[in-house]
PLY file of the C-alpha trace (Angstrom):
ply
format ascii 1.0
element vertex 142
property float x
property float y
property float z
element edge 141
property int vertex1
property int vertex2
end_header
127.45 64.28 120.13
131.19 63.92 121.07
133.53 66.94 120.26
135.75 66.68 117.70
139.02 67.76 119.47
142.43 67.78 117.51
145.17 66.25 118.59
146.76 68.75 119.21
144.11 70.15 122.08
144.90 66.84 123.35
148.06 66.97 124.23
147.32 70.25 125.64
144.60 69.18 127.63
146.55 66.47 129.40
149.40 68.75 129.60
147.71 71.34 131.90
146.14 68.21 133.79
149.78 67.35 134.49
151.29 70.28 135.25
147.90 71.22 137.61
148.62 67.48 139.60
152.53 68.06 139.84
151.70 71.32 141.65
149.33 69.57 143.75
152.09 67.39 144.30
154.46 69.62 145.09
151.17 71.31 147.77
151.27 67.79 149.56
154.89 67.23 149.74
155.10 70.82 151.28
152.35 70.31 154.03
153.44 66.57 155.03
157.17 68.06 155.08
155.33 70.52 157.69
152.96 68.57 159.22
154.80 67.71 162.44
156.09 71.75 163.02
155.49 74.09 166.40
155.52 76.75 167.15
156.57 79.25 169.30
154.60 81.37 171.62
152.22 84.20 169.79
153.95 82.68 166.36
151.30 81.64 163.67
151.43 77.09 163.52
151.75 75.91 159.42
148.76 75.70 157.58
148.19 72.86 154.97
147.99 74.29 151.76
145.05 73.69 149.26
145.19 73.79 145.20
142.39 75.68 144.01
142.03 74.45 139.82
140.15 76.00 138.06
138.82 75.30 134.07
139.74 77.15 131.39
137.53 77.32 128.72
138.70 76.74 125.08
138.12 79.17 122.34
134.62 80.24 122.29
134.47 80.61 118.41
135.67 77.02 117.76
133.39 74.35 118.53
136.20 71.76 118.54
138.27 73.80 121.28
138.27 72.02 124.67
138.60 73.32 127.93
142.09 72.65 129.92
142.90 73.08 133.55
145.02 75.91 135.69
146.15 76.44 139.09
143.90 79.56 140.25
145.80 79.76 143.32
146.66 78.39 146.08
144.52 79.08 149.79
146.12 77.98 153.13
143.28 75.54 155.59
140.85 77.01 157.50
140.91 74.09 160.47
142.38 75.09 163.68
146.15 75.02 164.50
146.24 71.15 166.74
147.01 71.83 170.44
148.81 69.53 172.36
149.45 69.83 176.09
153.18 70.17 176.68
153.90 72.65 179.64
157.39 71.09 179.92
157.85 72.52 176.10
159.27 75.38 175.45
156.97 76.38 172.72
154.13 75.93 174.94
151.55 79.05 176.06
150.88 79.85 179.16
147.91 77.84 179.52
150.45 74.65 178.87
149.31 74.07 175.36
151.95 73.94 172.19
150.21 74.87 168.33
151.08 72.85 166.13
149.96 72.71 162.55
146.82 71.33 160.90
147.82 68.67 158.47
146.01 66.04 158.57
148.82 63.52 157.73
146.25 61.29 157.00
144.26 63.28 154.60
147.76 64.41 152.77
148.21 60.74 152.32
144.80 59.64 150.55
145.48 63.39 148.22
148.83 61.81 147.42
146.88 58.62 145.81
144.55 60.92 144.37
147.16 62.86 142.41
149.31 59.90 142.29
146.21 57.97 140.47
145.24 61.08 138.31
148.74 61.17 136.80
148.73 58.33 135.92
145.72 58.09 134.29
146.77 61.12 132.37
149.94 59.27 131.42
147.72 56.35 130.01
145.98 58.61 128.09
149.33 60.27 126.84
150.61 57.10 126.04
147.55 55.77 124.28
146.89 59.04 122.70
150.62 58.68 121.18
149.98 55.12 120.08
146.72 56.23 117.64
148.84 59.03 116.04
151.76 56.54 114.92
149.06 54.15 113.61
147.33 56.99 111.80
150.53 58.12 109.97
151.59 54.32 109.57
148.13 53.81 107.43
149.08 56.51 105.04
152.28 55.39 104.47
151.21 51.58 103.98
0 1
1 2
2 3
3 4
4 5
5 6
6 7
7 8
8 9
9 10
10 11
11 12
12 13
13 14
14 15
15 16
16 17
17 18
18 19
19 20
20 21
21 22
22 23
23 24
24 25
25 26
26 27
27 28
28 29
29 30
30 31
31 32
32 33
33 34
34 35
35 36
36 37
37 38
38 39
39 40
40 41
41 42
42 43
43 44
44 45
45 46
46 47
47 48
48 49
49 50
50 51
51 52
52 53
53 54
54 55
55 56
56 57
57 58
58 59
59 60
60 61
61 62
62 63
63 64
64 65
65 66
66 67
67 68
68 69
69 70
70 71
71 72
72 73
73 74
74 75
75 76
76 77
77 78
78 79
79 80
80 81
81 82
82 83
83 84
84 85
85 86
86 87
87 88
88 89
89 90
90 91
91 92
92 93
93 94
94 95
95 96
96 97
97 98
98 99
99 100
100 101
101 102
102 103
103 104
104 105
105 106
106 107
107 108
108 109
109 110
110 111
111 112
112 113
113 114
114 115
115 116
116 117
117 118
118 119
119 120
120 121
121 122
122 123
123 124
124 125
125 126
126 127
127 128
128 129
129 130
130 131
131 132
132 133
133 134
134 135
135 136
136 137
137 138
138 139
139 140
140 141
Protein backbone atom coordinates (compact mmCIF):
# COMPACT_ATOMS: atom_id res chain seq x y z
CA UNK A 1 0.00 0.00 0.00
CA UNK A 2 1.30 3.47 -1.15
CA UNK A 3 1.60 6.25 1.57
CA UNK A 4 -0.63 8.82 1.56
CA UNK A 5 1.76 11.85 1.68
CA UNK A 6 0.34 15.53 1.62
CA UNK A 7 1.35 17.85 -0.52
CA UNK A 8 2.78 19.59 1.48
CA UNK A 9 5.54 16.70 2.57
CA UNK A 10 6.03 16.86 -1.02
CA UNK A 11 7.31 19.82 -1.60
CA UNK A 12 9.40 19.26 1.34
CA UNK A 13 10.68 16.14 0.28
CA UNK A 14 11.95 17.43 -3.04
CA UNK A 15 13.09 20.46 -1.34
CA UNK A 16 15.73 18.74 0.88
CA UNK A 17 16.54 16.51 -2.32
CA UNK A 18 17.47 19.86 -3.88
CA UNK A 19 19.14 21.56 -1.48
CA UNK A 20 21.19 17.96 -0.59
CA UNK A 21 22.25 17.89 -4.76
CA UNK A 22 23.14 21.74 -4.87
CA UNK A 23 25.59 21.02 -2.03
CA UNK A 24 26.85 18.15 -3.82
CA UNK A 25 27.20 20.50 -6.48
CA UNK A 26 28.82 22.95 -4.89
CA UNK A 27 31.39 19.49 -3.37
CA UNK A 28 32.23 18.88 -7.18
CA UNK A 29 32.74 22.32 -8.33
CA UNK A 30 35.15 22.70 -5.27
CA UNK A 31 37.29 19.49 -5.96
CA UNK A 32 37.44 19.95 -9.96
CA UNK A 33 38.36 23.77 -9.13
CA UNK A 34 41.24 21.83 -7.08
CA UNK A 35 41.91 19.02 -8.94
CA UNK A 36 45.02 20.19 -10.80
CA UNK A 37 46.76 21.84 -7.26
CA UNK A 38 50.51 20.97 -5.69
CA UNK A 39 51.90 21.19 -3.33
CA UNK A 40 54.74 22.16 -1.59
CA UNK A 41 57.24 20.10 0.22
CA UNK A 42 55.89 18.42 3.73
CA UNK A 43 52.45 20.50 2.79
CA UNK A 44 49.26 18.22 2.83
CA UNK A 45 47.98 17.83 -1.52
CA UNK A 46 43.79 18.68 -1.74
CA UNK A 47 41.59 16.03 -1.06
CA UNK A 48 38.29 15.57 -3.09
CA UNK A 49 35.55 16.07 -0.94
CA UNK A 50 32.61 13.54 -0.48
CA UNK A 51 28.77 14.36 0.54
CA UNK A 52 27.74 12.04 3.06
CA UNK A 53 23.36 12.23 2.92
CA UNK A 54 21.82 10.87 5.10
CA UNK A 55 17.65 10.14 5.57
CA UNK A 56 15.66 11.72 7.82
CA UNK A 57 12.86 10.01 8.95
CA UNK A 58 9.37 11.69 9.05
CA UNK A 59 7.28 11.87 12.11
CA UNK A 60 7.05 8.57 13.70
CA UNK A 61 3.40 9.11 14.97
CA UNK A 62 2.03 9.97 11.49
CA UNK A 63 1.79 7.29 9.11
CA UNK A 64 1.52 9.73 6.18
CA UNK A 65 4.93 11.54 7.18
CA UNK A 66 7.73 10.77 4.69
CA UNK A 67 11.23 10.71 5.13
CA UNK A 68 13.42 13.72 3.48
CA UNK A 69 17.12 13.96 2.91
CA UNK A 70 20.16 16.02 4.81
CA UNK A 71 23.71 16.62 4.35
CA UNK A 72 25.31 14.60 7.43
CA UNK A 73 28.55 15.98 6.62
CA UNK A 74 30.96 16.21 4.52
CA UNK A 75 34.42 13.58 4.65
CA UNK A 76 37.55 14.46 2.58
CA UNK A 77 38.92 10.98 0.11
CA UNK A 78 40.80 8.46 1.46
CA UNK A 79 42.92 7.68 -2.04
CA UNK A 80 46.44 8.70 -2.06
CA UNK A 81 47.70 12.25 -2.91
CA UNK A 82 48.89 11.50 -7.16
CA UNK A 83 52.70 11.73 -7.48
CA UNK A 84 54.20 12.90 -10.41
CA UNK A 85 57.93 12.94 -11.09
CA UNK A 86 59.08 16.53 -11.48
CA UNK A 87 62.64 17.05 -9.91
CA UNK A 88 62.97 20.23 -12.01
CA UNK A 89 59.72 21.48 -9.82
CA UNK A 90 60.01 23.33 -7.15
CA UNK A 91 57.34 21.64 -5.20
CA UNK A 92 58.99 18.45 -5.70
CA UNK A 93 60.52 16.11 -2.56
CA UNK A 94 63.59 15.03 -2.41
CA UNK A 95 63.05 11.83 -3.96
CA UNK A 96 61.95 14.04 -7.27
CA UNK A 97 58.29 13.44 -6.83
CA UNK A 98 55.56 16.53 -6.63
CA UNK A 99 51.87 15.58 -4.57
CA UNK A 100 49.36 16.55 -6.14
CA UNK A 101 45.75 16.03 -5.26
CA UNK A 102 43.41 13.06 -5.71
CA UNK A 103 40.54 14.12 -7.86
CA UNK A 104 39.73 12.02 -10.13
CA UNK A 105 38.65 14.61 -12.80
CA UNK A 106 37.06 11.94 -14.36
CA UNK A 107 35.00 10.64 -11.59
CA UNK A 108 33.99 14.50 -10.62
CA UNK A 109 32.68 14.57 -14.11
CA UNK A 110 30.27 11.40 -14.22
CA UNK A 111 29.07 12.90 -10.19
CA UNK A 112 28.35 16.12 -12.05
CA UNK A 113 25.74 14.09 -14.43
CA UNK A 114 24.63 12.33 -11.52
CA UNK A 115 23.58 15.44 -9.61
CA UNK A 116 23.00 17.21 -12.76
CA UNK A 117 20.37 14.25 -13.72
CA UNK A 118 18.95 14.02 -10.08
CA UNK A 119 17.99 17.72 -10.18
CA UNK A 120 16.43 17.51 -12.71
CA UNK A 121 14.41 14.80 -12.09
CA UNK A 122 13.47 16.51 -8.90
CA UNK A 123 12.51 19.55 -10.95
CA UNK A 124 10.13 17.26 -13.07
CA UNK A 125 8.63 16.14 -10.19
CA UNK A 126 8.30 19.83 -8.83
CA UNK A 127 6.89 20.84 -11.89
CA UNK A 128 4.46 17.98 -12.28
CA UNK A 129 3.69 17.98 -8.67
CA UNK A 130 2.64 21.84 -9.24
CA UNK A 131 0.59 20.97 -12.31
CA UNK A 132 -1.89 18.31 -10.17
CA UNK A 133 -2.44 20.99 -7.44
CA UNK A 134 -3.76 23.74 -10.03
CA UNK A 135 -5.97 21.02 -11.60
CA UNK A 136 -7.22 19.97 -8.19
CA UNK A 137 -8.27 23.54 -7.17
CA UNK A 138 -9.47 24.19 -10.89
CA UNK A 139 -12.11 21.10 -10.34
CA UNK A 140 -13.59 22.74 -7.35
CA UNK A 141 -14.00 25.84 -8.79
CA UNK A 142 -15.57 24.42 -12.17
Amino acid sequence: MMPNTSFSSVTDIIGTGLFAQSQRLSLIASNLANANSVTSTGGQPYRALEPVFQAVPGDTNDTNSASTVSLAGVVQSAAPPDLKYDPASPFANQDGYVAGSDVSVAQQMVDLIDATQSYQDQIAVLTQHEHLEVSMLQSFIA
